[in-house]
Every structure is written in structure tokens, then in C-alpha cells.
N, C-alpha and C positions, 0 to 999 in steps of 0.2 A: 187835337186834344190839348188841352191847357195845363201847362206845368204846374203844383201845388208845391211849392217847398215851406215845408213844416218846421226845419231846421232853424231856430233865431241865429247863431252865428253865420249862414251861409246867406241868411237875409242881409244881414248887416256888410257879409263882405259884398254883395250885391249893388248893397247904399251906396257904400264906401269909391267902388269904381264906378258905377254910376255919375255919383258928385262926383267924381274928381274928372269923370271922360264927358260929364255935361252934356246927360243920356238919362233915360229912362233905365228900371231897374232889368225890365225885360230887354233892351238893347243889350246893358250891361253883358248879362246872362247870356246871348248872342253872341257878340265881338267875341267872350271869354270863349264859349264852345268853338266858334271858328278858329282860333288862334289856338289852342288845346290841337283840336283836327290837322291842322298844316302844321302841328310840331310832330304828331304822330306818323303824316305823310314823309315829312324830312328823314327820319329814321328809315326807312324803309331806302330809299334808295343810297343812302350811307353807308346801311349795312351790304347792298351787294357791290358796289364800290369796295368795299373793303374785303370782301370773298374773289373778287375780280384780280384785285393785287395780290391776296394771298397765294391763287391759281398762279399767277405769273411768277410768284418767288417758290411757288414747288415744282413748277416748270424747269429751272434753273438746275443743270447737270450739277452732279454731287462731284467736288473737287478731290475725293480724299484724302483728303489735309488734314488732320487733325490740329487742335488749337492748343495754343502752346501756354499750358497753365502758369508755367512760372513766368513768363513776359509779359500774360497782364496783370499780372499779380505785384511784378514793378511798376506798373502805372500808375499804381495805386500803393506803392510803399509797401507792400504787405510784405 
């Protein structure tokens, strides 16, 4: 099924990288969508990366130490 974009500015930014990637407008529109796609894939494994480490720093026994407000409170002059 053939894409109709009606939009004149979305045409023109179409032109735009087109000319500049020395492509057709429908390539353009291509490269864009695939490159859009693998940035939305990228997040996906970043964010369980990042729930991976969280688990491991909740993993981590609770020292009961409490933090000592007024020494970093000199670190910073306050």
C-alpha cells in the first residue's frame, strides 16, 4: 500500500534529506523510518540494563549507618 503524505512541510523535510543523502524522496522516508526503528530497539535493552543494576544495588545488605548530615554539608561549605 503506497504512502500519500499530504503534509507540505514533511514533504520538504523529505527533499531536504533526500538531496542531501543523494536518494530518492521515498528512500529518504526509508533510511528515516529504519533509523527511527533501531533507536526505539536501543532503548529497550538500556532500559533493562538499567533495572539489572538497580536489582543488584537493592540486592546490597542495608549497613545501618546512617549519613551524617553535617559532613557533607562541609563539603560543600554549607
Amino acid at each position: 500500500m503506497p504512502l500519500n503524505i499530504r503534509d507540505e512541510k514533511v514533504n520538504q523535510l523529505a527533499q531536504q534529506v533526500a538531496t542531501r543523502r543523494h536518494v530518492n524522496k521515498t528512500e529518504a522516508v526509508r533510511l528515516a523510518l529504519q533509523r527511527d526503528l533501531a533507536a526505539l530497539d536501543e532503548v529497550t535493552p538500556m532500559m533493562e540494563r538499567i533495572r539489572e543494576i538497580q536489582a543488584r544495588v537493592a540486592a546490597w545488605p542495608d549497613t545501618g549507618l546512617e549519613a551524617d548530615k553535617a559532613f557533607y554539608d562541609s563539603l560543600n561549605d554549607e
